[in-house]
VMD Tcl script that builds the backbone (N, CA, C; Angstrom):
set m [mol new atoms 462]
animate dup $m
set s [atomselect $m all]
$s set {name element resname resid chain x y z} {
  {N N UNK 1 A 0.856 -1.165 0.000}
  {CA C UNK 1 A 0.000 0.000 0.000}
  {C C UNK 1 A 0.903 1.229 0.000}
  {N N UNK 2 A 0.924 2.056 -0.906}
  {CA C UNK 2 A 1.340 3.581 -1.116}
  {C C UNK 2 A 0.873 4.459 0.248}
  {N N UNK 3 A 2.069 5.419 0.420}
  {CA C UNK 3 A 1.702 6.015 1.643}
  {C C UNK 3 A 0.609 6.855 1.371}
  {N N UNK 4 A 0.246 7.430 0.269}
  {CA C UNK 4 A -0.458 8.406 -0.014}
  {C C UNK 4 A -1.740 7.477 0.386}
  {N N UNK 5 A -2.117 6.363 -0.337}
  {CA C UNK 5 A -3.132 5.619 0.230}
  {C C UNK 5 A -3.514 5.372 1.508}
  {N N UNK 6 A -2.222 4.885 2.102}
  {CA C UNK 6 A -2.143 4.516 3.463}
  {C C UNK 6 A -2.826 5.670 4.395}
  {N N UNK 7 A -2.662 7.263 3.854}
  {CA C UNK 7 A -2.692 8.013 5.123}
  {C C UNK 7 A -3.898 8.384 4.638}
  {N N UNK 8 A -4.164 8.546 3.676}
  {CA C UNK 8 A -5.808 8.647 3.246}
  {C C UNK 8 A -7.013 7.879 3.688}
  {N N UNK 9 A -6.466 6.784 3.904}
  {CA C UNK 9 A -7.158 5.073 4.923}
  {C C UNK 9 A -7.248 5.306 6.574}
  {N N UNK 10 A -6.105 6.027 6.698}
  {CA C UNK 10 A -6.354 6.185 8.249}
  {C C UNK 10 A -6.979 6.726 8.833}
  {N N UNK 11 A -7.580 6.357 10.097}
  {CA C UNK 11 A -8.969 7.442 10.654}
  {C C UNK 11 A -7.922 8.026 11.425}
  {N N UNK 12 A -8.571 9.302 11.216}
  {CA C UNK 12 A -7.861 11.079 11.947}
  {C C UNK 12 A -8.581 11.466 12.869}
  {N N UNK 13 A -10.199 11.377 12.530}
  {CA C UNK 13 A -11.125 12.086 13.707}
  {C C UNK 13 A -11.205 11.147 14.909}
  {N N UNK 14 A -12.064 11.542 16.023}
  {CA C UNK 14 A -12.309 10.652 17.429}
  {C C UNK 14 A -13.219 9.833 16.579}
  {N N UNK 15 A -14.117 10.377 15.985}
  {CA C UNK 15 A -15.544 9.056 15.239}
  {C C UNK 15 A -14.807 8.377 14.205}
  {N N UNK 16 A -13.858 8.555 13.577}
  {CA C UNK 16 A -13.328 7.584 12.488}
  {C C UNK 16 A -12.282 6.705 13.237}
  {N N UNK 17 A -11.572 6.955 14.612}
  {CA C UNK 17 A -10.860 6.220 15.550}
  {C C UNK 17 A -12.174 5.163 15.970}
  {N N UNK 18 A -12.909 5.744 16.228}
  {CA C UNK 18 A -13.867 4.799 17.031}
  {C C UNK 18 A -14.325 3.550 16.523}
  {N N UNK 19 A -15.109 3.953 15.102}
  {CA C UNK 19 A -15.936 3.517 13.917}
  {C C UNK 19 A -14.811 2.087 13.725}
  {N N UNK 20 A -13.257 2.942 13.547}
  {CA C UNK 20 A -11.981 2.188 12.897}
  {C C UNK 20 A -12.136 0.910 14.295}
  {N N UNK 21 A -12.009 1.217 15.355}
  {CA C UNK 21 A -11.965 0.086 16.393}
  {C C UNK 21 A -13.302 -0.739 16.402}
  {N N UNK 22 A -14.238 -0.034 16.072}
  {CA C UNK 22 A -15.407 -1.011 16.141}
  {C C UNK 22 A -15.522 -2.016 14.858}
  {N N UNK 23 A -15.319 -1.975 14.045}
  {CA C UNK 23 A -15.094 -2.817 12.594}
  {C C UNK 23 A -13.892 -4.207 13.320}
  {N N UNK 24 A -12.887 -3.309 13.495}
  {CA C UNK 24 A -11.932 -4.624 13.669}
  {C C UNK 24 A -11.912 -5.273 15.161}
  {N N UNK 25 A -12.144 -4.537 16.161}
  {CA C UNK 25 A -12.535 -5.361 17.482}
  {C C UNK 25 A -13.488 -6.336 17.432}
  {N N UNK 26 A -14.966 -5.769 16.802}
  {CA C UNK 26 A -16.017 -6.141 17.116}
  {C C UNK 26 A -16.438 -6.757 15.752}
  {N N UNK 27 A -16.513 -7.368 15.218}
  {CA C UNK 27 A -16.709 -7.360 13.242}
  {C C UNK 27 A -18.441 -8.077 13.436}
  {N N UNK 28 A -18.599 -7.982 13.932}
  {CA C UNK 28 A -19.890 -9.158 14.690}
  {C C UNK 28 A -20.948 -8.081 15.099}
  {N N UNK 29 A -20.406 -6.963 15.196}
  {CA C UNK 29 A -21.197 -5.452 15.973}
  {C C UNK 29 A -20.985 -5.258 17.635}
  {N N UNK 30 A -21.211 -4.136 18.108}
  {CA C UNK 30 A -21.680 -3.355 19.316}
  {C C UNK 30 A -22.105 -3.097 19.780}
  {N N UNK 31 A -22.983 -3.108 20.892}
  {CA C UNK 31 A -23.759 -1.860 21.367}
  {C C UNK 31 A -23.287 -1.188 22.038}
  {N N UNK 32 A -23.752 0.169 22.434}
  {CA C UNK 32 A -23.368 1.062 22.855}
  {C C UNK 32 A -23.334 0.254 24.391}
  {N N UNK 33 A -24.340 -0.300 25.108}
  {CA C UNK 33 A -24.467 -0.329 26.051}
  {C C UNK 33 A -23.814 -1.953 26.416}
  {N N UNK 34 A -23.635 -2.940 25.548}
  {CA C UNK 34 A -22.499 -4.028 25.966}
  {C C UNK 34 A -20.811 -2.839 25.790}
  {N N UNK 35 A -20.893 -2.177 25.034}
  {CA C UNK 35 A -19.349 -1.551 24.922}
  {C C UNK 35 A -18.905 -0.979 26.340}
  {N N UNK 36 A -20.135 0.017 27.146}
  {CA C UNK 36 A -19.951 0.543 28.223}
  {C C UNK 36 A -20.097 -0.948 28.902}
  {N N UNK 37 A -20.816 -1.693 29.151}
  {CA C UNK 37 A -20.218 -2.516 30.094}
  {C C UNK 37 A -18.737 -3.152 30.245}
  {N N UNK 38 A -18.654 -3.288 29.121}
  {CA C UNK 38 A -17.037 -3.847 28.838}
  {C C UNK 38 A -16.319 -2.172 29.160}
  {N N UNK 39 A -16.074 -1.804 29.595}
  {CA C UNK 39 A -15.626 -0.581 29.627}
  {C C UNK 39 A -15.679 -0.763 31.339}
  {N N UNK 40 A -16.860 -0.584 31.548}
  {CA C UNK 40 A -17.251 -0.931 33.559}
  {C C UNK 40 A -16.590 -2.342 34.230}
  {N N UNK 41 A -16.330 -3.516 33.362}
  {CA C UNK 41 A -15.524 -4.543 33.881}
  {C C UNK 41 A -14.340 -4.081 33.880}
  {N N UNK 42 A -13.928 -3.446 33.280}
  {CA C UNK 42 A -12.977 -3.157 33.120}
  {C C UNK 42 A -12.249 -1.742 34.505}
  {N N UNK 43 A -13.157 -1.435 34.985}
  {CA C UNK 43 A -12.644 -0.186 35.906}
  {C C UNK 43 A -12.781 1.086 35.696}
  {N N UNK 44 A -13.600 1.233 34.332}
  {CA C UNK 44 A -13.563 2.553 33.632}
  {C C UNK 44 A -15.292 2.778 34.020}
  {N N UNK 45 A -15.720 4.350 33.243}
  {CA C UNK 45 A -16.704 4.307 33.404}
  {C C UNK 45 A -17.102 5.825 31.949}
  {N N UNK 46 A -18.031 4.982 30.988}
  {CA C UNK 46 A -19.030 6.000 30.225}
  {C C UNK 46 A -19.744 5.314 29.789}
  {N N UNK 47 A -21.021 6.242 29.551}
  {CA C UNK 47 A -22.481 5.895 29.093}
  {C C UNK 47 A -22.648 5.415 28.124}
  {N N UNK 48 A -23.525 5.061 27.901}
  {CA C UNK 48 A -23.910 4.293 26.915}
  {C C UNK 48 A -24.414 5.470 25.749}
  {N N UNK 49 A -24.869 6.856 25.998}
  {CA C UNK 49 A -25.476 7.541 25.312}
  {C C UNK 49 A -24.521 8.396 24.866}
  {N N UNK 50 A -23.122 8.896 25.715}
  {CA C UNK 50 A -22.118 9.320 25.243}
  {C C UNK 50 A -21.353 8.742 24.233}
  {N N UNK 51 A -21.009 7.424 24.190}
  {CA C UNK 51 A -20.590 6.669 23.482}
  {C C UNK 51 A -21.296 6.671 22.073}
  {N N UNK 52 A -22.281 6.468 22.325}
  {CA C UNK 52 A -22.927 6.900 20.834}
  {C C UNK 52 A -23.075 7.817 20.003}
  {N N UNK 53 A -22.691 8.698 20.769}
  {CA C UNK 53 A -22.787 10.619 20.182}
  {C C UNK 53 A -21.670 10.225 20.075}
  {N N UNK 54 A -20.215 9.602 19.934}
  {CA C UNK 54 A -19.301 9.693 19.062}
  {C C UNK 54 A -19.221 9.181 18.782}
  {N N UNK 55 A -19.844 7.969 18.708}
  {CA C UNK 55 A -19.887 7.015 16.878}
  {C C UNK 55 A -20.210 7.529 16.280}
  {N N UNK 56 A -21.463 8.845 16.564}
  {CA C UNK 56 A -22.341 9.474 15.551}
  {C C UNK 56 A -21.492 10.286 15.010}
  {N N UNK 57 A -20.574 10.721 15.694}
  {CA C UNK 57 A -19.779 12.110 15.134}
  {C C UNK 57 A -20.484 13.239 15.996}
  {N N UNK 58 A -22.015 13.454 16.869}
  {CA C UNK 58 A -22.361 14.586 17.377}
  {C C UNK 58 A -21.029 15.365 18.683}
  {N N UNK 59 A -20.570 14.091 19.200}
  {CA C UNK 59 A -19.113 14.434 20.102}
  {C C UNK 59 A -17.997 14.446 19.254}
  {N N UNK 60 A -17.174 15.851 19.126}
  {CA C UNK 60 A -15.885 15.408 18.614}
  {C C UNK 60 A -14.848 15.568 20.014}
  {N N UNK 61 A -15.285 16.325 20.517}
  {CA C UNK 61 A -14.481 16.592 22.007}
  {C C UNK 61 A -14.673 15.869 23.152}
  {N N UNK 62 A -13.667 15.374 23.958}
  {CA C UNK 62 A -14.343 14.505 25.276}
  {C C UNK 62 A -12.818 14.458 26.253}
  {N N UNK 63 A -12.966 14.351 27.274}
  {CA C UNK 63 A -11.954 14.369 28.344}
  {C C UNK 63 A -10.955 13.310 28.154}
  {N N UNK 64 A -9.784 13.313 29.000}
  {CA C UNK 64 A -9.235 12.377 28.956}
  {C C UNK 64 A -9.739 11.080 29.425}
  {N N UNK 65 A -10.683 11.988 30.385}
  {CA C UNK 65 A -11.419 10.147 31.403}
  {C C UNK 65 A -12.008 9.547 30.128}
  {N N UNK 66 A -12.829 10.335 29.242}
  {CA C UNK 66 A -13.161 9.432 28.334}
  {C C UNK 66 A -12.261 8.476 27.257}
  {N N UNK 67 A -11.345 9.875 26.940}
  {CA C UNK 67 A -10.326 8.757 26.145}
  {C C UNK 67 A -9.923 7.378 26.655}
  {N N UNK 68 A -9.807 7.326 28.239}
  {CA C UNK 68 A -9.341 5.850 29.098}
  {C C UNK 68 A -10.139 5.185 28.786}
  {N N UNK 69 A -11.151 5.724 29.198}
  {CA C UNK 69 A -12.705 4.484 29.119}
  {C C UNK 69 A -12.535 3.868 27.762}
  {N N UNK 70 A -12.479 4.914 26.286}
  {CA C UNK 70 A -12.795 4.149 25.179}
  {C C UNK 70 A -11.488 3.513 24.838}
  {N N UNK 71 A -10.247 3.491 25.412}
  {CA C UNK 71 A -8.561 2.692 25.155}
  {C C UNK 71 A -9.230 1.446 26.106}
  {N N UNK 72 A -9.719 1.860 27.585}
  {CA C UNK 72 A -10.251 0.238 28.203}
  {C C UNK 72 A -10.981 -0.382 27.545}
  {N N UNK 73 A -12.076 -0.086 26.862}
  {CA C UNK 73 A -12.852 -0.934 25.791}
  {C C UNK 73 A -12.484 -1.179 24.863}
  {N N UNK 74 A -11.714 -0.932 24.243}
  {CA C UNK 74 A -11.016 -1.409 23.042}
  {C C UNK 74 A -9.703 -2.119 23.596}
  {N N UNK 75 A -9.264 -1.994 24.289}
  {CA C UNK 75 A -7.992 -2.782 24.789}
  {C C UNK 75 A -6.610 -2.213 24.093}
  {N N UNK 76 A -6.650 -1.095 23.859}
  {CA C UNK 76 A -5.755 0.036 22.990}
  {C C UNK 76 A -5.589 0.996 24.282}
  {N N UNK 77 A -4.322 1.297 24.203}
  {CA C UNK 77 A -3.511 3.329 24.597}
  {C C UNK 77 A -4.496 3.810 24.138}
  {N N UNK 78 A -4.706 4.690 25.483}
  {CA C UNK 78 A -5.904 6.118 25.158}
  {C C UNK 78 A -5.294 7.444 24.726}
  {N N UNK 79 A -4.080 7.013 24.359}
  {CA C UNK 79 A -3.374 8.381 23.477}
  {C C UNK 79 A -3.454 8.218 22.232}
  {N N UNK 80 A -4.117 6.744 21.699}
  {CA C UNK 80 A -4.415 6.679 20.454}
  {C C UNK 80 A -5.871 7.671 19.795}
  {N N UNK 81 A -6.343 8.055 21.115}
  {CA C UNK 81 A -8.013 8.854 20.674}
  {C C UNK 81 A -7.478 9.981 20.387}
  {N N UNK 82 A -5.916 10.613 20.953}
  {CA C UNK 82 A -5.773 12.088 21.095}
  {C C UNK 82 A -5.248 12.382 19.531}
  {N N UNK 83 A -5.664 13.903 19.343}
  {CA C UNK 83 A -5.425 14.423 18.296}
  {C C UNK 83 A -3.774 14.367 17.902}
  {N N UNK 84 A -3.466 14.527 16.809}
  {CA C UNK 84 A -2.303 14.594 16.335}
  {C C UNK 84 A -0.638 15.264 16.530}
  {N N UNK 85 A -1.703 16.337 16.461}
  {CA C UNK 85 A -1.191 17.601 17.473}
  {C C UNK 85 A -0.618 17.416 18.815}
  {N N UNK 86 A -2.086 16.946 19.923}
  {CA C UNK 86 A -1.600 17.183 20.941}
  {C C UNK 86 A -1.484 15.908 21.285}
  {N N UNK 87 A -0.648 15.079 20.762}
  {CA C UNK 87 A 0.187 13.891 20.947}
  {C C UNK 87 A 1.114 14.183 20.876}
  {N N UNK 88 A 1.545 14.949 20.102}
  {CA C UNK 88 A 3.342 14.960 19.354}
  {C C UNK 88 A 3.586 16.464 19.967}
  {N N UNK 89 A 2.931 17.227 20.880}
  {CA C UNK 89 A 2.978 18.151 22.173}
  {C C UNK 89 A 3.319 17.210 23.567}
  {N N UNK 90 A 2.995 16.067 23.468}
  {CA C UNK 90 A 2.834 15.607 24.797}
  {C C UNK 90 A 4.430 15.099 24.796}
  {N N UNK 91 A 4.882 14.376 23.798}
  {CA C UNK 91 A 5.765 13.550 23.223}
  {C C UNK 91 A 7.008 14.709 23.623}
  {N N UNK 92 A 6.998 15.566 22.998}
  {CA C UNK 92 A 8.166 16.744 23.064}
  {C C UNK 92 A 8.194 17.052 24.767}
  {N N UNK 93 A 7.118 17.167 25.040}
  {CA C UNK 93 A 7.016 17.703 26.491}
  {C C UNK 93 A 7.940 16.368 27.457}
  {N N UNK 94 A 7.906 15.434 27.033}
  {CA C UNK 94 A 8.193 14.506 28.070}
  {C C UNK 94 A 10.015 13.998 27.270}
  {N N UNK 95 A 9.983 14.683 26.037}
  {CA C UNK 95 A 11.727 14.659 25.724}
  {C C UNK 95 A 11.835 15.791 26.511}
  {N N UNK 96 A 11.572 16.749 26.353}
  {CA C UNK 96 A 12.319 18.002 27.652}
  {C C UNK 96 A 12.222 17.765 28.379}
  {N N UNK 97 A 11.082 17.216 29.060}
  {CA C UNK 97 A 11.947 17.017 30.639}
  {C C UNK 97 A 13.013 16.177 31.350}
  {N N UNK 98 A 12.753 14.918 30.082}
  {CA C UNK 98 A 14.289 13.567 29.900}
  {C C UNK 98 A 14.976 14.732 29.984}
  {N N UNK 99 A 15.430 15.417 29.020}
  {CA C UNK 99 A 16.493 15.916 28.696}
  {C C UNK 99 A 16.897 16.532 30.334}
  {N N UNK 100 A 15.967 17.714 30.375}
  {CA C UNK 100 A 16.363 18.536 31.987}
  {C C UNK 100 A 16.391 17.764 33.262}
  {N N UNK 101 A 16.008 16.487 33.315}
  {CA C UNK 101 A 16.256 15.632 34.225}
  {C C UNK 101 A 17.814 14.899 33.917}
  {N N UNK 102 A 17.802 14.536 32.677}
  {CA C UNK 102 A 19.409 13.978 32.986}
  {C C UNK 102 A 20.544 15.092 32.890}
  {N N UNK 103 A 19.952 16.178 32.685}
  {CA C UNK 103 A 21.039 17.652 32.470}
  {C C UNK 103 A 21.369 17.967 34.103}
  {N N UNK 104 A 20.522 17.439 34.803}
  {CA C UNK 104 A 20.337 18.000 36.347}
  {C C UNK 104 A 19.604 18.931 36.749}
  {N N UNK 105 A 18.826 19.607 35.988}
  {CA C UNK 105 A 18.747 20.409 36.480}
  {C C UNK 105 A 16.793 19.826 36.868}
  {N N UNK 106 A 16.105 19.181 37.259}
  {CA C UNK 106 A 15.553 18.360 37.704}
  {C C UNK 106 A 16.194 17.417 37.913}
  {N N UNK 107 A 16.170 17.278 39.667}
  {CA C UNK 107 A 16.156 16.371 40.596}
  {C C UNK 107 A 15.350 15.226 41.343}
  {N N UNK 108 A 14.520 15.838 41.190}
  {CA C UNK 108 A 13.230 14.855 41.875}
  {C C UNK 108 A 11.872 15.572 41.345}
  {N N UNK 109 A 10.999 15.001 41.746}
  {CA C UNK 109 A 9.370 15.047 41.381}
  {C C UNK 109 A 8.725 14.466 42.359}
  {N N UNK 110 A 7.993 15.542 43.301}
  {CA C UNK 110 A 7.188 14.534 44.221}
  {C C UNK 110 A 5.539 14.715 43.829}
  {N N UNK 111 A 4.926 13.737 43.954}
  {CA C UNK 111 A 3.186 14.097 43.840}
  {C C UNK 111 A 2.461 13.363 44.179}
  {N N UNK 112 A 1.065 13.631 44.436}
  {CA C UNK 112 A 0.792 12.873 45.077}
  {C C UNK 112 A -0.773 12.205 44.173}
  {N N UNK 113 A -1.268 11.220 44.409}
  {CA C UNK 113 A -2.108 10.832 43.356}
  {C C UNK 113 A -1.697 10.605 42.038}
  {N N UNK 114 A -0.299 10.482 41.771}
  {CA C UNK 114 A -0.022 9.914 40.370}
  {C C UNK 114 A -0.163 8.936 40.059}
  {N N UNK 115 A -0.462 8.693 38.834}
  {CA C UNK 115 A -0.990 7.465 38.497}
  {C C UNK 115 A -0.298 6.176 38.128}
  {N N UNK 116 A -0.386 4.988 38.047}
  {CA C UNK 116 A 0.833 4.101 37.365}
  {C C UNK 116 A 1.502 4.697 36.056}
  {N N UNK 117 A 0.706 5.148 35.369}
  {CA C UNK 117 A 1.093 5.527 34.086}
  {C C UNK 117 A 2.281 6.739 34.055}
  {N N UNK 118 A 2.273 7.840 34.701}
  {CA C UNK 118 A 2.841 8.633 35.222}
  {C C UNK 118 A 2.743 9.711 34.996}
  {N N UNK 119 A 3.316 10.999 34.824}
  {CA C UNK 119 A 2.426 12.387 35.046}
  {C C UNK 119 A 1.709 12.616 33.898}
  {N N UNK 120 A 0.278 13.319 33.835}
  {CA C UNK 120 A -0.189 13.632 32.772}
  {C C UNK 120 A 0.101 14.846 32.196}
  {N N UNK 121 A -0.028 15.047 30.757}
  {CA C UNK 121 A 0.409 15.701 30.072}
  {C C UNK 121 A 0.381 17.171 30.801}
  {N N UNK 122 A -0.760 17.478 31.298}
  {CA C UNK 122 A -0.827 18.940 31.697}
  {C C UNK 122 A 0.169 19.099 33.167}
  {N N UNK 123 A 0.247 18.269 33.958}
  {CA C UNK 123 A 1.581 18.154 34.718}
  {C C UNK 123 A 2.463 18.132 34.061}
  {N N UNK 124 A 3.243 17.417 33.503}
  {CA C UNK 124 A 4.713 17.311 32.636}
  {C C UNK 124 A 4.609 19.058 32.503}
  {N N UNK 125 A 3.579 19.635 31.660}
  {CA C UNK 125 A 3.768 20.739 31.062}
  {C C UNK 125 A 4.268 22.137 32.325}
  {N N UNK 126 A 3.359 21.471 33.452}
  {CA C UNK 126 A 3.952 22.655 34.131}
  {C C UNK 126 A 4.785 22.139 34.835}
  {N N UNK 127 A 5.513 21.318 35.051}
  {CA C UNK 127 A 6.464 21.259 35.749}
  {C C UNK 127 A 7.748 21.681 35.061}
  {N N UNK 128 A 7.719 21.424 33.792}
  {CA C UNK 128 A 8.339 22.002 32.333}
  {C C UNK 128 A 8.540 23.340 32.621}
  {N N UNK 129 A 7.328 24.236 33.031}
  {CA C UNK 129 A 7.129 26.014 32.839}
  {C C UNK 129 A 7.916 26.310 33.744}
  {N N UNK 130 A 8.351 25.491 35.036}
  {CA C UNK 130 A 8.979 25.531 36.158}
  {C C UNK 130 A 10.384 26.003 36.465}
  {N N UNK 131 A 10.535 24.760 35.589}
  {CA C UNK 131 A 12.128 24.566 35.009}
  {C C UNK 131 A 12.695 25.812 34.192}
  {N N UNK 132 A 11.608 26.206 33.361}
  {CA C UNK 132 A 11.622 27.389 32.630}
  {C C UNK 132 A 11.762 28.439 33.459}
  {N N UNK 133 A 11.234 29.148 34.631}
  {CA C UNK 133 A 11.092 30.242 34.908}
  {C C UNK 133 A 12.140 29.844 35.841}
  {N N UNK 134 A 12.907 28.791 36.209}
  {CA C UNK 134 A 14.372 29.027 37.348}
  {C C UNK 134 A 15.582 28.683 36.487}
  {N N UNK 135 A 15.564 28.201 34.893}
  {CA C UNK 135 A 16.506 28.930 34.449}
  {C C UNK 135 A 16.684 30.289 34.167}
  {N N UNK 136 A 15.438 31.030 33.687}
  {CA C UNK 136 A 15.339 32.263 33.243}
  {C C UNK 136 A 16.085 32.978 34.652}
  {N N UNK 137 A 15.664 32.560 35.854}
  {CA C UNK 137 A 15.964 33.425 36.845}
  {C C UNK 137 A 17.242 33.284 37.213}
  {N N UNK 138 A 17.791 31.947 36.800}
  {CA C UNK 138 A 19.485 32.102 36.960}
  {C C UNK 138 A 20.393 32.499 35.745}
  {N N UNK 139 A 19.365 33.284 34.778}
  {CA C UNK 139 A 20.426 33.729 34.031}
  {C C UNK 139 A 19.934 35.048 34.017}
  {N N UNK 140 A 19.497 35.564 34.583}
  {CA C UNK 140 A 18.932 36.710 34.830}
  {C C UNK 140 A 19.809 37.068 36.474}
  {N N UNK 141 A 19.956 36.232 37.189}
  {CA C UNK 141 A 21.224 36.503 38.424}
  {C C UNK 141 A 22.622 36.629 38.038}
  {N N UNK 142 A 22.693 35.668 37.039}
  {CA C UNK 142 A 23.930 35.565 36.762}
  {C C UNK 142 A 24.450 37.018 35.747}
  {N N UNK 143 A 23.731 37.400 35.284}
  {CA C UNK 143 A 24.190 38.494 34.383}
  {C C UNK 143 A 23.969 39.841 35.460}
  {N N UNK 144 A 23.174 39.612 36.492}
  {CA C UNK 144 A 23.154 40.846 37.451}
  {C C UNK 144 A 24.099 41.391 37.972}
  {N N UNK 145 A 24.108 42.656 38.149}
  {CA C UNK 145 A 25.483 43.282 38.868}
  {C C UNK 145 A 25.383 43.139 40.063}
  {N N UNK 146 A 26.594 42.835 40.843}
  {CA C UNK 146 A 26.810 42.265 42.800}
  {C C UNK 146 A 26.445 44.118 43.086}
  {N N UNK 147 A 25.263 43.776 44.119}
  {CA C UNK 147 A 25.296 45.232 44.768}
  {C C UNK 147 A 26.221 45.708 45.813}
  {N N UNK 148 A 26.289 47.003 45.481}
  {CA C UNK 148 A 27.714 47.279 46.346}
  {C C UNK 148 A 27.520 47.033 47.516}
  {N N UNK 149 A 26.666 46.687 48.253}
  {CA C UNK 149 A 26.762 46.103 49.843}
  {C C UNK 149 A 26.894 44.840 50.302}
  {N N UNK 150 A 27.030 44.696 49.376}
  {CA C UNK 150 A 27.340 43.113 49.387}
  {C C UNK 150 A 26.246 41.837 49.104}
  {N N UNK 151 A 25.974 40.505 48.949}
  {CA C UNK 151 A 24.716 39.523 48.867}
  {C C UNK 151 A 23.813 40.152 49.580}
  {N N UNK 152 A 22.413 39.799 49.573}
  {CA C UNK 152 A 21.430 40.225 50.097}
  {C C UNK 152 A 21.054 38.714 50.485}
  {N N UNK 153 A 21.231 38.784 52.167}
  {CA C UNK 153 A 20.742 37.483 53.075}
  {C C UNK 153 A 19.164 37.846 53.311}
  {N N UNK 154 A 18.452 36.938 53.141}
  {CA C UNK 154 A 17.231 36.274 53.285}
  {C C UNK 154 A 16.600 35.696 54.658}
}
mol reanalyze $m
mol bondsrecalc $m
mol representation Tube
mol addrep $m
């Protein structure tokens, strides 16, 4: 298969992700409401009526809890529901902080309620902004002039 084909074949939207998992999971069919149960054995939790508003396409937007729920029912990564974009945002976000963690300049990470999986994207990001605003501030010391009275103790 030609890539041009190939990427033309691939589902892009949340309803053509979905539609795409329900064909090859299920080839036999779905319901909305066996899918949410398989979803509830599973530890997760969405409706049966939500679920259907994005088969329909009426949902294109939905939380991450939902993305879990529909990766637990399908038995797929729920970063496979996320947009393109903000996948390959999440991806970069978590090479910078590799990077500033083995540079040193992150040391530790404490938190509490993290999950097995480990920080979510909007954490990574600010802990990222973090890192950002105490290099800025040590190069913003470092270029400062020593006041003539000497350090300023705290």
């Amino acid at each position: 298969m030609s890539g041009e084909t190939r990427a033309a074949s691939e589902p892009r939207t949340l309803q053509e992700k979905v539609q795409h998992l329900l064909e090859r999971t299920f080839p036999a069919g779905m319901s909305g409401r066996k899918f949410t149960q398989i979803v509830k054995d599973k530890g997760g939790s969405l409706s049966h009526a939500h679920f259907s508003n994005i088969v329909r396409g009426e949902v294109t937007e939905v939380s991450e809890d939902t993305l879990r729920a529909l990766g637990l029912g399908f038995g797929v990564d729920w970063r496979y529901f996320k947009d393109e974009s903000e996948l390959e945002a999440d991806v970069v976000a978590g090479l910078q902080f590799l990077a500033d963690k083995r540079a040193g300049t992150i040391t530790g990470l404490a938190g509490r309620n993290i999950a097995a999986s480990g920080l979510t994207p909007e954490l990574l990001k600010f802990a990222l902004s973090l890192v950002a605003q105490e290099r800025q501030r040590r190069a913003e010391d470092a270029h400062a002039e020593p006041s003539p009275r000497g350090p300023r103790v705290c």
